[in-house]
ROFIMI-449660 format. One record per residue (C-alpha): x, y, z; residue in one letter; residue number from 1; chain. Coordinates in pm, whole numbers, plus 32768, in hexadecimal, padded with zeros to 4 digits. Layout:
BEGIN
> x	y	z	rest	nr	kette
> X	Y	Z	a	NUM	A
...
This chain:
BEGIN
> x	y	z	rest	nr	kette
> 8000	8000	8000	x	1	A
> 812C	80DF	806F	x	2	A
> 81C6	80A8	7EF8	x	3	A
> 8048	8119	7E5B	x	4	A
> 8046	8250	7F3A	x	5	A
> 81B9	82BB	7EDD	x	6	A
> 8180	82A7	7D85	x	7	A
> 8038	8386	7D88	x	8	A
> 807D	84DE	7CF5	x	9	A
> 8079	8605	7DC3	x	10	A
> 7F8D	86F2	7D33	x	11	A
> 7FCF	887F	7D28	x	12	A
> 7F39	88E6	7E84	x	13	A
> 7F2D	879D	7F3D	x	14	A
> 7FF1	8700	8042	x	15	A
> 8042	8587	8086	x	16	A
> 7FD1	84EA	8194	x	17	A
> 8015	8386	8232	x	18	A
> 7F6D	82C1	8373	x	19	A
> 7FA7	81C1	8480	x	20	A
> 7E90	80B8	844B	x	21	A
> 7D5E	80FC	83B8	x	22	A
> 7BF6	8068	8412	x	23	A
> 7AD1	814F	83C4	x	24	A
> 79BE	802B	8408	x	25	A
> 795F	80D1	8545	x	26	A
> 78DD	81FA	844A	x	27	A
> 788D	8111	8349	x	28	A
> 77B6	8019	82D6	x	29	A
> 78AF	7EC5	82E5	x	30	A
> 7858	7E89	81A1	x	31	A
> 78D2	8009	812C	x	32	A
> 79DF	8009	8218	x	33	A
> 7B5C	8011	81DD	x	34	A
> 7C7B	7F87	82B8	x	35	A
> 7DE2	7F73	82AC	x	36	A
> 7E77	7EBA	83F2	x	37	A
> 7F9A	7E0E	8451	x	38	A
> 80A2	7EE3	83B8	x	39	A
> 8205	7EC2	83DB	x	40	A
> 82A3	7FC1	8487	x	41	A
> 83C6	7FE9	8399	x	42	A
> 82E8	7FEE	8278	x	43	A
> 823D	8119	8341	x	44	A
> 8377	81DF	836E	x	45	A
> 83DF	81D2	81E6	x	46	A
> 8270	8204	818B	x	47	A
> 82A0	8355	8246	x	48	A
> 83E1	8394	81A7	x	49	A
> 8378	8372	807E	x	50	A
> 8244	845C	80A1	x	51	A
> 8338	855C	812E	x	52	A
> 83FC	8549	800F	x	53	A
> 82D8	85A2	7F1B	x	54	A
> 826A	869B	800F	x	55	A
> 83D2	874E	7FEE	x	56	A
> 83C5	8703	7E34	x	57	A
> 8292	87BC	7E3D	x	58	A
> 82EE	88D3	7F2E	x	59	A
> 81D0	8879	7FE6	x	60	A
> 8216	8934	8154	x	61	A
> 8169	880F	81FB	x	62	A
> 8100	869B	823B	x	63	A
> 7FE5	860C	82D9	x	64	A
> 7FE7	84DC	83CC	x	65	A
> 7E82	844B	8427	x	66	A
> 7E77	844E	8555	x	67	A
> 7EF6	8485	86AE	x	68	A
> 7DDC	83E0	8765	x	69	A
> 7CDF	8316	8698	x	70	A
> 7CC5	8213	8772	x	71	A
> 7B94	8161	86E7	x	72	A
> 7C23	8163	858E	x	73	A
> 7D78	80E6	85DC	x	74	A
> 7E19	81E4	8551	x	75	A
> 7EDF	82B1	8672	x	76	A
> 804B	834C	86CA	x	77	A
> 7FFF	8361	882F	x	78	A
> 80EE	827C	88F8	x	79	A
> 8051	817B	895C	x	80	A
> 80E6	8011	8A40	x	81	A
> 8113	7F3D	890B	x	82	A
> 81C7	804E	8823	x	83	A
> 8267	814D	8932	x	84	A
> 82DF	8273	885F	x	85	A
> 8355	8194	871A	x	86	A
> 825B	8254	8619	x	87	A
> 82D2	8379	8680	x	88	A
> 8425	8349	8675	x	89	A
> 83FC	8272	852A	x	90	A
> 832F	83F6	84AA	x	91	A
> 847A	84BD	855F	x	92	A
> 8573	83DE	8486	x	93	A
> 84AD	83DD	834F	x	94	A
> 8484	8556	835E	x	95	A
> 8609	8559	8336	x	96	A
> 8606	859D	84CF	x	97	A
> 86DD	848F	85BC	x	98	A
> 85F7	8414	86B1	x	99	A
């Protein structure tokens, strides 16, 4: 999925974006829903990188991350027991930033 995202194009005016997780069934129909789980963190860290990357081709001034604290969708950055800090660090070194 990481690959498909990179190789999007970056329209004029639009930022890239990446995410931790996703389940929107709690919003959605099951049958309508999408869900990504079970990533790898490593493929995480280089999907970031590699959104950064387009973000800085494009001159875009920013990148989004969903989200901080969407607990019910699995898609969070908030430390949490099984993770600690790892996605965060894994966004610090992608951004070109030593964790």
């Amino acid at each position: 999925m990481w690959r498909a995202i990179a190789q999007r194009p970056l329209p004029a005016g639009h930022y890239p974006g990446a995410f931790v997780d996703w389940d929107n069934s709690p919003r959605r129909a099951l049958a309508r829903a999408i869900v990504f789980r079970g990533f790898a963190e490593t493929a995480f860290e280089q999907g970031v990188a590699a959104q950064f990357a387009k973000a800085r081709a494009a001159g875009a001034p920013l990148m989004f991350i969903n989200a901080w604290n969407e607990w019910a969708e699995g898609t969070y950055l908030e430390p949490d027991e099984e993770r600690g800090t790892r996605m965060l660090e894994a966004v610090a070194r992608a951004s070109g930033r030593t964790a």
